[in-house]
C-alpha positions in Angstrom: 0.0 0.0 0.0 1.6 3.2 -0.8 -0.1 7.0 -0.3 0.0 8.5 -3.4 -1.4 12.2 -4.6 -2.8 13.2 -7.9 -0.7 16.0 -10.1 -3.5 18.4 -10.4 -3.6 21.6 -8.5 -5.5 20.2 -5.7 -2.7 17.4 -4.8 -6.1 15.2 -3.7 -4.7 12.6 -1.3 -5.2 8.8 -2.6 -3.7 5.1 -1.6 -2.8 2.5 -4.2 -2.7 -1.1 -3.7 -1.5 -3.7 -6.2 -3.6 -6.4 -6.6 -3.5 -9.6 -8.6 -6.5 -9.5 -11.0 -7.4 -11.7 -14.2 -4.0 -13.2 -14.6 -2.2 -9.5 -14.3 -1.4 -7.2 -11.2 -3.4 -4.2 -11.4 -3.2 -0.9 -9.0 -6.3 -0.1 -7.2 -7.0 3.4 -5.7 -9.5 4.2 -2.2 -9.7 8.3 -2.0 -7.9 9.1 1.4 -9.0 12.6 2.0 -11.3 12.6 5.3 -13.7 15.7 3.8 -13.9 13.8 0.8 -18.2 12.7 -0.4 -15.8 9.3 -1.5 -13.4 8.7 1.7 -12.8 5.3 1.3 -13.8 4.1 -1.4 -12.1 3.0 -4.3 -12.0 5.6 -7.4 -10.9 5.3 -11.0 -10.8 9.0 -11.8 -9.5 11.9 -9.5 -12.5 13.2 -6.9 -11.1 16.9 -7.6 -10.3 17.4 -11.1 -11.8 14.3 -12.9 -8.8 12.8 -14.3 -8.4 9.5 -14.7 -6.1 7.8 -12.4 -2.8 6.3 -13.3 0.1 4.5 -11.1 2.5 6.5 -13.9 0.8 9.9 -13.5 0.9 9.8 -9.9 3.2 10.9 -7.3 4.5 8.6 -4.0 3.9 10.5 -0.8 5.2 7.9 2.2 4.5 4.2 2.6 1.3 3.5 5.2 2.6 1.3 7.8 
C-alpha cells in the first residue's frame, strides 16, 4: 500500500494497492481525503479534477505502515 497524490492543482490525497486481478497485477485506488463525499472508497478518476487515475501519473507521498 503506498499513499500516493494526484498531479493536479489540488494534490487530492489517494492510496494505491497492487492487486492480482485476471491473470495480471493491477493498482487499485481508495480516496484518502477525510472531507472527501468518497473517503474510502475505491475511485478510478481523480474526486477533484476528474482525471483519470494512473500509477505513472501519480506521485508517491510515504508508505502507510
Amino acid at each position: 500500500m503506498v499513499t500516493l497524490r494526484c498531479p493536479c492543482e489540488q494534490s487530492h490525497e489517494l492510496w494505491g494497492e497492487l492487486w492480482w486481478a485476471g491473470g495480471q497485477y493491477q493498482w487499485v485506488f481508495y480516496d484518502d481525503l477525510k472531507t472527501s463525499e468518497t473517503y474510502s472508497e475505491q475511485v478510478s478518476y481523480c474526486p477533484e479534477c476528474g482525471r483519470e487515475l494512473e500509477r505513472k501519473t501519480l506521485r508517491s507521498v510515504k508508505p502507510l505502515h
